[in-house]
C-alpha positions in Angstrom: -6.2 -2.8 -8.7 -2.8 -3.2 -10.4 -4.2 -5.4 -12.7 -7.3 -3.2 -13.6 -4.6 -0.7 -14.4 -2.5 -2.8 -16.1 -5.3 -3.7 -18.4 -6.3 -0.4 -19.1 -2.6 0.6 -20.3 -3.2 -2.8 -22.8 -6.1 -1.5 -24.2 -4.6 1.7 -24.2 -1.4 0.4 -26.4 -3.7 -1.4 -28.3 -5.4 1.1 -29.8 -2.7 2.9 -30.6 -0.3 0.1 -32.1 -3.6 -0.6 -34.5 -3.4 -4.3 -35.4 -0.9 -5.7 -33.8 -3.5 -6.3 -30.6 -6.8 -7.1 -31.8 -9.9 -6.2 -29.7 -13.0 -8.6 -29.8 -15.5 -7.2 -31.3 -18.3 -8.3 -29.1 -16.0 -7.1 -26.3 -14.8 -3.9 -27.6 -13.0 -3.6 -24.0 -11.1 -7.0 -23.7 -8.3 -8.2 -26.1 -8.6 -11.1 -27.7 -5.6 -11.9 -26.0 -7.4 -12.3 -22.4 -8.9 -15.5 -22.7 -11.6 -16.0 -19.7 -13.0 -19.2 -21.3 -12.4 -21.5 -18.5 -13.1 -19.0 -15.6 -15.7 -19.3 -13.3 -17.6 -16.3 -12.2 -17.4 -15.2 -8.6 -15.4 -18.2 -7.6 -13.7 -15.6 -5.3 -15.8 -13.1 -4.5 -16.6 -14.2 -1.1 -13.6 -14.1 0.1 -12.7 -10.9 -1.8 -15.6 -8.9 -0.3 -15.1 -10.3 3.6 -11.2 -9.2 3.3 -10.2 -5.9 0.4 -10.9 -2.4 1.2 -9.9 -1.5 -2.6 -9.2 2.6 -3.0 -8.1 3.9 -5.9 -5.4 6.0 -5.6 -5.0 9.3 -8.0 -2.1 8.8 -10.7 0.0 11.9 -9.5 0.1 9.9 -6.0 0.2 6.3 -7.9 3.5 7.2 -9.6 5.5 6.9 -6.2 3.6 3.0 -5.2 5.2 0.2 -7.5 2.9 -1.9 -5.7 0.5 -2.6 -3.0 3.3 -3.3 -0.2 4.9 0.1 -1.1 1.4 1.8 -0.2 1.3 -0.4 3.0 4.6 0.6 4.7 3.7 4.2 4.1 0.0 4.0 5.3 1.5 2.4 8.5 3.9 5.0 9.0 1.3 7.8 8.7 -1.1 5.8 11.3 2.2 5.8 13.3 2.5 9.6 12.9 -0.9 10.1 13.8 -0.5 8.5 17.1 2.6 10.1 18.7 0.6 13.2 17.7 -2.7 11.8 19.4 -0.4 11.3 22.6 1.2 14.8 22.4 -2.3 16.3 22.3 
């Protein structure tokens, strides 16, 4: 998810900065930059799918997560929360 974001702000920049970051033209989304000649489609979507629960988080709340860790910890401390109120209950 960082990375789609990331990619976005590129775009973003690059259409603002004019030609400094050319965008393909058959592409009008990528960069020429990003070069995904060598990839190979869904080499890891297997084991994306059986493992990621991706969530998009809203920017006002993204602001305070420099990274997925960050949103972890704090997750883990709300489940922890959560309990000792389950138990109190």
């Amino acid at each position: 998810m960082i990375n789609l974001l990331l990619f976005e702000w590129d775009l973003d920049k690059a259409k603002k900065k004019g030609n400094n970051m050319k965008i393909m033209p058959k592409y009008p989304d990528l960069l020429e930059e990003y070069n995904f000649s060598q990839g190979v489609e869904g080499k890891y979507a297997t084991k994306y799918a059986a493992g990621t629960n991706l969530v998009v988080i809203d920017p006002d709340i993204a602001k305070f997560f420099p990274d997925h860790d960050s949103v972890n910890q704090a997750l883990r401390l709300l489940t922890e929360i959560i309990k000792k109120q389950k138990k109190v209950a």
